[in-house]
Residue, then its C-alpha position, 0 to 999 in steps of 0.5 A: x500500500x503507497x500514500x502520499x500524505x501531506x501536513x502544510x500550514x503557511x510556514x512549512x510544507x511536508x511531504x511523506x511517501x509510505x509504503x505500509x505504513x512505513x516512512x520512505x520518503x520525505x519532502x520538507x520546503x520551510x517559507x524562509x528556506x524554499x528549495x531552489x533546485x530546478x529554478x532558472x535565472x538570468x545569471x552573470x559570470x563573477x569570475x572565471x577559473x581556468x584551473x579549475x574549468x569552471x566558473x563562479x556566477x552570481x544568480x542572486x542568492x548568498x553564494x555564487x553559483x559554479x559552473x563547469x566547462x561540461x555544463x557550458x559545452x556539449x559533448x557528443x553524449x552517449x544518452x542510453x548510458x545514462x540510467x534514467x530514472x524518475x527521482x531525477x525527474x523528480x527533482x526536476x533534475x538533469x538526468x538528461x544533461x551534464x550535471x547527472x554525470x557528476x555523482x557516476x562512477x569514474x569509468x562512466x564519466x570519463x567520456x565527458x573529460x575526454x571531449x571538453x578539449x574547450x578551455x572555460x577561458x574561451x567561451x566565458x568573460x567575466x560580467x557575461x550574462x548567461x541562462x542557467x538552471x540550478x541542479x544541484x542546491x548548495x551543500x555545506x560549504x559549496x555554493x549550488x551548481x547550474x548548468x547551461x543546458x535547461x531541462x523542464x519537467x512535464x507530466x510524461x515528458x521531460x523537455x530539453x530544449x538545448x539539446x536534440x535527443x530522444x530518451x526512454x526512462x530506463x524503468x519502462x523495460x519492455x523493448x517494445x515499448x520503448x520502440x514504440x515510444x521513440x517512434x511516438x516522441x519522433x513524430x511530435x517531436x520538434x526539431x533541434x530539442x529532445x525529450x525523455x519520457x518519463x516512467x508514468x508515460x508508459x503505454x500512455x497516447x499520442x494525446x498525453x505527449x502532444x499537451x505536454x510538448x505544448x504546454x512546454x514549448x509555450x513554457x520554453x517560449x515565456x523563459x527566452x522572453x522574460x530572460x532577454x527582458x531583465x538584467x542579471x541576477x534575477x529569477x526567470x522561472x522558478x520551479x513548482x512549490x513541494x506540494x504541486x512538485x510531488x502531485x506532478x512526479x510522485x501521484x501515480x496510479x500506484x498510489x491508493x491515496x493522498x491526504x491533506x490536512x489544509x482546506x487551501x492547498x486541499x482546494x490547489x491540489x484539487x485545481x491541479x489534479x483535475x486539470x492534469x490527473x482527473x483519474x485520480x481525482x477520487x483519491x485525494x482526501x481532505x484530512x478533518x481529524x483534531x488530531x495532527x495528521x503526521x500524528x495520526x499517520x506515525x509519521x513524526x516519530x518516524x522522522x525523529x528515529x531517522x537523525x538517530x545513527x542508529x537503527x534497529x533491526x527486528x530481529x535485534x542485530x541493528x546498522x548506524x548511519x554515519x554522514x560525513x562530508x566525503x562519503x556515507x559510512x553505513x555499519x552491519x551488526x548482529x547486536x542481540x541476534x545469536x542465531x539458530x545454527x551455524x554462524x554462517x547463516x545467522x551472519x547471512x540472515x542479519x546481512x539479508x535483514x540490514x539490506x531492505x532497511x538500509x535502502x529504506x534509510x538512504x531514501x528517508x534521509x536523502x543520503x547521497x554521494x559515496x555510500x560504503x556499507x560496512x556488512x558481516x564478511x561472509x565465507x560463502x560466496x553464493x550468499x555473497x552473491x546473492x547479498x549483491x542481487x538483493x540489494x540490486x533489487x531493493x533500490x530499484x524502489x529508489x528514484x534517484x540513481x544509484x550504482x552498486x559496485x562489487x563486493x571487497x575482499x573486506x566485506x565492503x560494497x561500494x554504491x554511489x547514489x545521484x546527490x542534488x539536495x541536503x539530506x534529512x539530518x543536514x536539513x533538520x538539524x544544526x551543529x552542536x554549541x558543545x561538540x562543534x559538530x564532532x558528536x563527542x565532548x572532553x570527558x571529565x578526567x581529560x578536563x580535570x587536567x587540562x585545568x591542572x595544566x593551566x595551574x602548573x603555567x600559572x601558579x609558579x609566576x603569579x603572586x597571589x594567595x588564592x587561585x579561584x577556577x570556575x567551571x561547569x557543575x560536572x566538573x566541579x562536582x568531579x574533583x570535589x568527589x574524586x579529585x580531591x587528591x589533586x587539590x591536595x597536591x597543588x596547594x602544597x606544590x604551589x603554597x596556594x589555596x585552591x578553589x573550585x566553584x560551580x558555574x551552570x552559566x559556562x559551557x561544559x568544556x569552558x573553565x576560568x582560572x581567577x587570582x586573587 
């Protein structure tokens, strides 16, 4: 059973996709932090760097944007290597262009390197004014990326009007489908510009294409207008709000229902499913319950249990989570799990156990980039194999792009998954004021002498009878209780009295020594 259920107020809109009941995906746009992945602006070029073969353009956000020479160019591409897929398209992505080359493996890139042979410096000055899409929001400390080469997203259809090429999402798998969609797309199609058909165009009518191509053409129409009628930087076309984004990608015939709980966006959805899904029509509903409906739904505690680095399995072996700025490190542990018989086969039951919720938690928390998944080292080749074979199948449900390498002599599978946005835990969260961002504090014996340190520095030097240290309850606390010993031997080394005094004010790493 799929639902798509929706919580939305005038700050913040939520998206949750369940699957049984089970959180899969979520989509969260705040008023104050709108997502700006799939926008196009009238961008002007800062400054250009050859080492790099990028530039940096300014589209009038925070940071300027960077643009690669790949995203500048066209290369003669190989489409059909490109694995396309409708999480992509979701994010109004550019499966179809340059960018959704950047997170592949290096072998499946390298054909774009190999014929940028057009130096940036060449084909971009600084204060030049350019068109460009946002694919890629920003992420940490990197700006967000755009590209040069504009992708608009239909119901069906995905449009590219820079670029002359007809595509097939790779999930509609029957050949002669495929061939019949081609040759469907190569009748409409305009020349000089490509479409991709998207996974819900599968077995659908001349008609449902030809009111995309129109509805898109005209969309292409009104950018080119608006962009050489302003100066940059400005916002030419932005791209649909979190909740009409996932009517148009995610609202399929697949899914039994969609609930809201805002009369407002109730009556939008309503407006826009009868003009593009009316055979959905009977499925959305209109949530009335006093009760919250992320409440209602289980969907809230789900969400708290996804920033958790850990995740427990139910047969009691469980698997953490940990982001790190270069890669996803995911670990397998039996935990509680003692098995039945042979170890071999409890280890393969606790591996096949991890794989269905490790995909899960990738899509939940938007985990992307280079992901290693850490799993029990398993003797048995076969059920290596298969441990490879199951994961291949469990994130066929995911829509983003994903690449499974093989299994290491160590245990290890290396995947990559398409990255365009922050994930959940960056989203939700923010540093910690203690830990900086680290996860882990001084413990309180390290402190301690961190603090006698600090009195063999000063007491040889100062001239004072007392030396004051103020510091948090905790540590206080401790050398009253354990490190009474310590004060002992400092007051007789040094001939000074020492006090230590409680401040709940300071920081639990923080600490002032005082002379009196």
């Amino acid at each position: 059973m799929k639902e798509i259920i929706i919580n939305a107020n005038p700050y913040e809109k939520r998206v949750a996709l369940l699957e049984d009941r089970l959180l899969t995906e979520i989509y969260i746009e705040r008023r104050r932090s709108k997502r700006i992945n799939g926008n196009i602006y009238q961008g002007k070029v800062t400054r250009v760097l050859p080492g790099m073969q990028a530039a940096f353009v300014d589209i009038g956000i925070d940071r300027d944007a960077f643009l690669y020479v790949v995203d500048v160019i066209h290369p003669s591409i190989d489409y059909e290597k490109i694995n396309i897929s409708e999480e992509e398209e979701l994010a109004n992505s550019s499966d179809n262009t340059i960018e959704g080359l950047n997170e592949l493996p290096e072998e499946e890139k390298t054909f774009s390197h190999t014929h940028s042979n057009v130096a940036i410096e060449d084909l971009l000055k600084e204060g030049q004014e350019l068109l460009v899409q946002v694919c890629k929001e920003p992420l940490g400390h990197k700006g967000a990326r755009v590209t040069t080469h504009i992708t608009l997203p239909g119901r069906y259809l995905v449009f590219m009007p820079t670029v002359d090429h007809i595509g097939i999402s790779r999930k509609i798998e029957d050949k002669t489908e495929r061939n019949k969609l081609r040759d469907l797309i190569a009748r409409l199609k305009k020349p000089n510009v490509g479409y991709i058909v998207r996974t819900v165009g599968e077995a659908k009518d001349e008609k449902h294409f030809q009111s995309d191509i129109e509805y898109l053409s005209k969309l292409w129409e009104n950018i080119l207008i608006k962009s050489s009628n302003c100066s940059a930087p400005y916002l030419v076309h932005r791209e649909l709000d979190i909740l009409l984004k996932s009517l148009r990608d995610i609202f399929t015939v697949d899914v039994d229902q969609l609930v809201i709980d805002s009369n407002e966006e109730y009556s939008r959805c309503m407006e826009f499913v009868d003009n593009f899904l009316p055979n959905l029509t009977d499925r959305v509903k209109l949530y009335s319950k006093n009760r919250p409906i992320f409440d209602e739904y289980d969907i809230d505690r789900q969400i708290e249990q996804a920033l958790s680095p850990k995740v427990w399995l139910k047969s009691g072996g469980y698997i953490v989570i940990d982001e790190t700025e270069a890669l996803i490190a995911i670990d397998v542990n039996t935990g509680k799990f003692v098995g039945e018989t042979s170890l071999e086969e409890t280890i393969f039951k606790i591996n096949m156990e991890a794989i269905k919720e490790i995909v899960r938690q990738v899509r939940l928390r938007d985990l992307g980039g280079i992901i290693i998944i850490d799993f029990i080292d398993m003797e048995i080749e076969e059920n290596r194999e298969k441990l490879l074979e199951v994961l291949e199948d469990e994130l066929k449900r995911d829509r983003m792009r994903t690449k499974v390498l093989q299994l290491t002599e160590l245990g290890l599978v290396e995947m990559t998954r398409k990255r365009i946005k922050q994930s959940l835990n960056n989203l939700l969260t923010t540093a910690c004021p203690y830990c900086k961002g680290t996860g882990r504090v001084k413990s309180v014996l390290t402190l301690c002498r961190s603090i006698q340190r600090e009195i063999d520095r000063l007491a040889p030097t100062c001239k004072v009878d007392e030396i004051i240290i103020k510091a948090h309850p905790s540590i206080a606390a401790f050398f009253y209780k354990q490190e009474d010993t310590l004060l002992e031997y400092l007051e007789g080394n040094y001939n000074k009295r020492i006090t230590i005094r409680s401040d709940p004010e300071l920081h639990y790493e923080q600490y002032d020594i005082v002379v009196l």
